[in-house]
C-alpha positions in Angstrom: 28.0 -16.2 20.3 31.1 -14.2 19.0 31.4 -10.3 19.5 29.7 -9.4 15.7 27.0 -11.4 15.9 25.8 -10.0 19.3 26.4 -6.2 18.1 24.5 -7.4 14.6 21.8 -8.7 16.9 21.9 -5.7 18.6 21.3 -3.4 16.2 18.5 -5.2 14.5 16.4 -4.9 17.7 16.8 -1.5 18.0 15.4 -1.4 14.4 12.6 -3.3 15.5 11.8 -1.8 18.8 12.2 2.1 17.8 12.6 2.7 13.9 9.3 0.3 13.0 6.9 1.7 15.3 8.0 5.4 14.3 7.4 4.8 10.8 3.8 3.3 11.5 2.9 6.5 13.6 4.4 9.4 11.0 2.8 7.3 8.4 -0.6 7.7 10.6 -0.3 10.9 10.8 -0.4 12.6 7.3 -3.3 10.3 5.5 -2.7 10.7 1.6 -5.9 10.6 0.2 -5.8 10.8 -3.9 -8.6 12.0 -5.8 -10.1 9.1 -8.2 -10.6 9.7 -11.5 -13.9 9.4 -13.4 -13.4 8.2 -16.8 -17.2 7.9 -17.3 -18.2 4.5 -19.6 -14.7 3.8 -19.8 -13.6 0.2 -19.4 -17.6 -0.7 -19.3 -19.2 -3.2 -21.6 -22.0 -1.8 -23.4 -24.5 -4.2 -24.3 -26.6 -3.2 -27.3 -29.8 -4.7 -28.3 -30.1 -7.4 -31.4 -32.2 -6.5 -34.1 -35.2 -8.4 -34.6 -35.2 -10.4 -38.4 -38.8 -10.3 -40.1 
């Protein structure tokens, strides 16, 4: 293996190994929770009843 290719190698195991796992804990950390918005009968299908023919 040439001289780039090893330091290339190098570097993308030390994102792996240190950078990855840091992001999964700091993302742990600080849960987002966003409030859901009620929009009541909206999007529902209202089903009305037939009138009956005499």
């Amino acid at each position: 293996m040439s001289t780039p290719l090893i330091a290339l190698a190098a570097i993308l195991a030390f994102f792996a190994v240190v950078i990855i796992p840091f992001m999964f804990m700091k993302s742990g950390q600080q849960p987002t929770v966003e409030p859901q918005h009620d929009h009541g009968d909206h999007g529902k299908r209202v089903t009305r009843k037939k009138k009956k023919k005499r």
